[in-house]
C-alpha positions in Angstrom: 0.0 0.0 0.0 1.5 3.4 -0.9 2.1 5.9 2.0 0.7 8.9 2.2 2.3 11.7 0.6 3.3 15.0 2.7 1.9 18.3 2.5 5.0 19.5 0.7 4.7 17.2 -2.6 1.2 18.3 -2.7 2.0 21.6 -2.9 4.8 20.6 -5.4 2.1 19.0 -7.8 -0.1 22.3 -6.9 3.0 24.0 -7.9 2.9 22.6 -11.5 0.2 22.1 -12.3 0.1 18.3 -11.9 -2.1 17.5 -8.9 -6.2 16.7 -10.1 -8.9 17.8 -7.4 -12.4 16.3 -6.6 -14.6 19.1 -5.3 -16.1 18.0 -2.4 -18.4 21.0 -2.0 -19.6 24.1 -3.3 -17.4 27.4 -3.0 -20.7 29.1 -2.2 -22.8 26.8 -0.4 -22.6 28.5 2.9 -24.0 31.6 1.7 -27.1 30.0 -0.2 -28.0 27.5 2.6 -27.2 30.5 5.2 -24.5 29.0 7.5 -21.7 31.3 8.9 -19.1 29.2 7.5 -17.5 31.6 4.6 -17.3 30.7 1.0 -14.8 28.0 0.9 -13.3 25.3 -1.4 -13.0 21.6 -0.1 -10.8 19.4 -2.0 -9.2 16.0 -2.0 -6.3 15.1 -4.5 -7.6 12.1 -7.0 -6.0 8.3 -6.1 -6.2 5.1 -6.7 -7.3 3.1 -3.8 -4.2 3.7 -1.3 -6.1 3.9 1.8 -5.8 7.4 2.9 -7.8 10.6 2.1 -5.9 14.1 2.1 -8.6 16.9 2.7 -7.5 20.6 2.8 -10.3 23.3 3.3 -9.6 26.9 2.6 -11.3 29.0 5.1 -12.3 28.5 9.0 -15.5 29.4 10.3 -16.4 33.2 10.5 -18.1 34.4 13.9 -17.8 30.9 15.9 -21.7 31.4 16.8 -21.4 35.4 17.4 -24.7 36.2 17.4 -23.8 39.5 15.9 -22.2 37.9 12.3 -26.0 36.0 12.2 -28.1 38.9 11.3 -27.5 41.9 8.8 -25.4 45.0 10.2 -25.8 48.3 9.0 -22.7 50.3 7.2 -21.9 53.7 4.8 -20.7 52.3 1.3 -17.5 54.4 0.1 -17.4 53.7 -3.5 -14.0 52.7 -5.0 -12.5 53.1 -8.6 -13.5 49.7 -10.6 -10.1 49.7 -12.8 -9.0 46.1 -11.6 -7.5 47.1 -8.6 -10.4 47.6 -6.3 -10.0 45.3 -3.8 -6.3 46.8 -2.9 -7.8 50.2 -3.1 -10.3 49.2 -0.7 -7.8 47.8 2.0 -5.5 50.9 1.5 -8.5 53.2 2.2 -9.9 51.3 5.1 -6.4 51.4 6.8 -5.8 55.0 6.0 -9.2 55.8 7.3 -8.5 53.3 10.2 -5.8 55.7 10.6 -7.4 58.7 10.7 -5.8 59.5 6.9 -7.8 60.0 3.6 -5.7 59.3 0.4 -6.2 61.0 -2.5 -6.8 59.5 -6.0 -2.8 59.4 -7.0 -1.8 57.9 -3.1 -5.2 55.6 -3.6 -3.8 53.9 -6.8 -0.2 54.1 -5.7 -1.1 52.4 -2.4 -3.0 49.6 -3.8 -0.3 48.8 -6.6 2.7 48.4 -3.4 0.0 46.0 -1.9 -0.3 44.0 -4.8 3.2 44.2 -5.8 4.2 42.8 -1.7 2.2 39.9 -2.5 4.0 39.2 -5.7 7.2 39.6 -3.6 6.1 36.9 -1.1 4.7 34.5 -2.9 6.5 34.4 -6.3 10.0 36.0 -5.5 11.0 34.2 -1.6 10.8 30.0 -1.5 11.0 31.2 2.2 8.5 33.6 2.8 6.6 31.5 0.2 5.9 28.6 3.1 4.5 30.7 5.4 1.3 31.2 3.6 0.3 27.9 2.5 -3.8 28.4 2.5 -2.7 31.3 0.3 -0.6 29.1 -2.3 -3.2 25.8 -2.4 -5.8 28.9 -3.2 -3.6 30.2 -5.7 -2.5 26.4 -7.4 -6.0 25.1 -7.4 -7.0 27.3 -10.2 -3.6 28.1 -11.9 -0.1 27.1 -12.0 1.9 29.0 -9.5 4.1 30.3 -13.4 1.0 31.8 -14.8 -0.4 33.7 -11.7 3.1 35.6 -11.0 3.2 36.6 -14.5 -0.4 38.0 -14.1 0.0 39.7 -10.9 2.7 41.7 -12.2 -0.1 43.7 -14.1 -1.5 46.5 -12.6 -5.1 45.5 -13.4 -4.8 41.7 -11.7 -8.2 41.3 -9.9 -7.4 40.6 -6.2 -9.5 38.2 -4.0 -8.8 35.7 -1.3 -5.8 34.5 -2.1 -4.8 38.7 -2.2 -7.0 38.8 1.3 -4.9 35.9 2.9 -1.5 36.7 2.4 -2.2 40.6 3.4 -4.3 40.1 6.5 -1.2 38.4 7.6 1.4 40.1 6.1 0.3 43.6 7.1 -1.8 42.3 10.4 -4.6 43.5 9.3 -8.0 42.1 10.5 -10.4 42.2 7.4 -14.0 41.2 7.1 -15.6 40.9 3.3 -19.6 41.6 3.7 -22.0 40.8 0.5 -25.4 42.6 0.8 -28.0 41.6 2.4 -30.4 41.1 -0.7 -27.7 39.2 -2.4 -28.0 36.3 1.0 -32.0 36.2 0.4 -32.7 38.9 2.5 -35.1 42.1 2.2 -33.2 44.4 3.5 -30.3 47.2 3.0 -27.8 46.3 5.4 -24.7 43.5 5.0 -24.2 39.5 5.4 -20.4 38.9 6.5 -18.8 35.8 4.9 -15.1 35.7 4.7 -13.3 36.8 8.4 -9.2 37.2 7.8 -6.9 38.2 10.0 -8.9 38.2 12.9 -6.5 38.0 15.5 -4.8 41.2 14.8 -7.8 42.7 16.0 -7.6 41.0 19.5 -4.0 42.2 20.0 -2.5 39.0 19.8 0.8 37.3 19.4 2.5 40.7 21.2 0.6 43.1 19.0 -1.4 46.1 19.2 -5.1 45.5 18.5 -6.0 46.4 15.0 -9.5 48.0 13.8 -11.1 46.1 11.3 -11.1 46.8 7.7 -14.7 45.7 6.1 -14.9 45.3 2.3 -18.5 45.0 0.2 -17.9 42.5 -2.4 -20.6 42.6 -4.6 -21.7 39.7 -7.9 -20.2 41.8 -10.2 -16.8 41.2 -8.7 -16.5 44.2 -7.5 -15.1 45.4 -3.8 -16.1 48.5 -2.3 -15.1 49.8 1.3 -18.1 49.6 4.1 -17.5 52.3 7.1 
């Protein structure tokens, strides 16, 4: 019987382009049957009968049972600039805002491209820093070789999303929440559904840190991010 292979050869055949997935459940199920776990993807690697069963799941449960992420909440919507960039010009505003700052349009788009360009720089340019966001890269390598998506995130119009979302909550310790609206969950209503929590123990002051306000992004069907204050 063959053994079972580590995380690290997975990643390898992620890497390449090589490993085949079985999707074991719906990347939006949780927000049509209304359950707090976030959008997620739940795979297993295709075998022959070898007798074991690797299962990686991208995302944790948002809220554990907070009865505040089970009902609409009420926010401002700031528009942002839809030019491919939006979700970094989102998080720059919310942290400058978080900050007390406002950027203008020039310090907006500037902001957003070093974001997206820090990303690149940990993921496609350090084998290092690489390892030390592995829900990022099995995000990443399930739709794309690794090759492909650092040549495309080199462009200033690369769409960001949750891989983006899971290497910069962590690299800039930034607690982020993404909120669809309300109508788009089933509801009646005006207000916001959160489903996707990152970063969420910068906000508690862990790990020797200062506790971090929240940044929370509207992402809307038209893949589109906007910034909710």
């Amino acid at each position: 019987m063959a053994g079972r292979p580590s995380n690290e050869a997975i990643l390898q055949e992620l890497k390449h382009g090589l490993a085949e997935f079985e999707l074991t459940s719906s990347p939006l199920a949780s927000v049509s049957s209304g359950s707090q776990r976030r959008p997620s993807f739940a795979i297993r690697p295709l075998q022959p009968a070898t007798g074991y069963g690797f299962f990686a799941r991208i995302g944790t449960p948002i809220g554990g049972g907070s009865p505040a992420l089970k009902k609409a909440q009420c926010f401002s919507v700031q528009r942002v600039t839809g030019d491919g960039r939006c979700m970094f010009r989102a998080l720059v505003k919310g942290m400058a805002l978080n900050k007390g700052m406002a950027l203008n349009s020039r310090e907006e788009r500037d902001n957003a491209d070093e974001l997206r360009l820090a990303v690149k720089e940990v993921i496609c340019e350090s084998g290092d820093e690489r390892r030390k966001y592995e829900e990022a890269l099995i995000a990443i390598t399930i739709e794309e070789p690794l090759r492909r998506y650092c040549q495309r995130i080199g462009r200033p119009d690369f769409w960001g999303g949750e891989s983006e979302l899971l290497v910069l909550s962590k690299l800039c310790r930034q607690p982020i929440t993404v909120y669809i609206p309300e109508r788009e969950h089933g509801g009646r209503g005006h207000g916001f559904i959160p489903i996707a929590e990152y970063g969420s123990e910068f906000s508690k002051g862990l790990w020797g840190g200062k506790p971090r306000k929240v940044v929370r992004l509207l992402y809307s069907g038209k893949n589109h991010y906007d910034l909710l204050v």
